[in-house]
N, C-alpha and C positions, 0 to 999 in steps of 0.2 A: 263865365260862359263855358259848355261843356265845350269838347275836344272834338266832340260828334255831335253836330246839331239838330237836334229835333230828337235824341234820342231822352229817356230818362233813367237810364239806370247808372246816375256816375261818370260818362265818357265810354261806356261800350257800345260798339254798334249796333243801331239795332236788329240786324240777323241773329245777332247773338243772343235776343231775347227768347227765340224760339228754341235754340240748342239745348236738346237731350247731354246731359252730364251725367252718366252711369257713375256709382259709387261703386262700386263690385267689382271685381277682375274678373274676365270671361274664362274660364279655361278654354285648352288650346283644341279638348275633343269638342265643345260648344264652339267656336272657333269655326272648325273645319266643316262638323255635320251642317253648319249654318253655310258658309261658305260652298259646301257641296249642292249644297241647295238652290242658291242664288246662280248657279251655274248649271244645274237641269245635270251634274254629273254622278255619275256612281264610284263607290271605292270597292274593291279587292282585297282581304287581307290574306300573307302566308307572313304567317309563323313559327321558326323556332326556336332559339331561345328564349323568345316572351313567352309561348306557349298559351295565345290566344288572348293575353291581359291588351293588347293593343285593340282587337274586336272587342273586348269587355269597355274598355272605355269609351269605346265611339258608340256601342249602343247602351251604355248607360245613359245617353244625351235623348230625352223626347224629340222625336222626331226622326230620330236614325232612320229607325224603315224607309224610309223615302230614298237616301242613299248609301246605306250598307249592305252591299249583295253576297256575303258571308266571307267567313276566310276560311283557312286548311290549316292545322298546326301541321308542318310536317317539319315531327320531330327527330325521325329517322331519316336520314341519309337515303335510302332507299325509297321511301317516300314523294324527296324533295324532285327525283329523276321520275318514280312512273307515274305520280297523280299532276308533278308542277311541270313536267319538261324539261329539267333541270339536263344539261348535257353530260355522260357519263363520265366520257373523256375528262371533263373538267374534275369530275367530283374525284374520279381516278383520281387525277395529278394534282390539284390542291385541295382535296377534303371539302369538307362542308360550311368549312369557316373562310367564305374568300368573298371580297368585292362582286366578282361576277356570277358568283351564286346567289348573291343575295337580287343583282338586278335579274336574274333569269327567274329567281323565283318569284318579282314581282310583276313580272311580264305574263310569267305563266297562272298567277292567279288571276289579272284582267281576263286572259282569254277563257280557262275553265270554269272562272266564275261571271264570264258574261252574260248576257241574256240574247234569246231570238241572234243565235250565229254571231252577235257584236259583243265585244270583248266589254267592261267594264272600263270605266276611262281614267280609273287611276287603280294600280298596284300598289301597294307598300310589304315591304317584305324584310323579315329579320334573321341575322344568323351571329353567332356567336357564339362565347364563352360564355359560362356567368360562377363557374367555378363550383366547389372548395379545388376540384383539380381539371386539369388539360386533357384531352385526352390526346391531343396529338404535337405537345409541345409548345401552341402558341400559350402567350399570355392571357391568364383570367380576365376576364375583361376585353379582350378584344369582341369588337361590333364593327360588324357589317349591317347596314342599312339603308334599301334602293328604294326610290320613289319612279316607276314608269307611269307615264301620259300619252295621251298621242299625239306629242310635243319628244315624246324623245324619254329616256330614261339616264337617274344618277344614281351613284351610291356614294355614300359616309362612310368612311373609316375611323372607328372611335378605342380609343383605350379607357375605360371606363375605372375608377376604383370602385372600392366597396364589397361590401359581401353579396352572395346573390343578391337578397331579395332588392339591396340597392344598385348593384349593375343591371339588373331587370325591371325596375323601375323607372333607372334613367334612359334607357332603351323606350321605352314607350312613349316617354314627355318629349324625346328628341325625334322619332319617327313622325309623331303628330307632328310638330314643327315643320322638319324636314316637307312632309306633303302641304302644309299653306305655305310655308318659300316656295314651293313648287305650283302653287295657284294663284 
């Protein structure tokens, strides 16, 4: 006698006759544009050190349009203060590569990149290294990376190895991340 009675597949139950088993691993930008979906929300992107490979992956996903409202590369320092809001005083006193620049810059792309006066309902925002050199003494590889909602905003602090194009790579796959732990 089976283990589950009335069932016939062996002793599984039978809900389990109808369950969807994907063979495939989703990636994390399919992931989230599906996820953004299911949630009626939109994304926001500012960045700079990925220098917009973070928007390149979420709308390489069909269906983006529905919730990618574009991003900013703001690669210049200068940039990050007059198009994202960035506060001067910060960028004065620690440069372009700090935790708090990176959540002001993902606050400030919900709001410039919202639609009809309401902000966008998630930021993700990147600042960093990715080297061959520093310009301001931190290590290559240091990552900043903020996730704002209207739930509150966090940033990641990462030391990344690798040569650019792989410190700028894992900057991407870790920012996706970061915004589904954040939904």
């Amino acid at each position: 006698m089976n283990e589950y009675p009335g069932d016939d597949l062996g002793g599984l139950p039978d809900d389990l006759e109808s369950t969807i088993v994907s063979t495939r691993c989703v990636p994390d930008a399919e992931r989230l544009v599906a996820r953004l979906g299911e949630l009626g929300w939109s994304i926001a992107i500012a960045e700079s050190l990925t220098g917009g490979l973070v928007a390149a992956a979420l709308v390489a996903v069909p269906g983006a349009s529905e919730v990618v409202r574009g991003g900013v590369v703001a690669y210049a320092t200068d940039v990050k203060e007059s198009v994202l809001g960035v506060d001067a005083a910060l960028l004065d006193a620690h440069g372009a590569v700090h935790p708090r620049v990176a959540r002001q810059m993902a606050d400030g792309a919900r709001r410039v990149l919202g639609h009809e006066g309401r902000p966008a309902q998630v930021g993700v925002a990147t600042t960093g290294i990715a080297g061959p050199d520093s310009p301001d003494g931190q290590p290559v590889g240091t990552v900043h990376i903020a996730v704002s909602t209207p739930l509150g905003s966090r940033a990641e602090s990462l030391l990344l190895g690798g040569d650019r194009e792989a410190i700028r790579t894992a900057t991407v796959a870790r920012a996706l991340r970061l915004v589904l732990d954040a939904l």
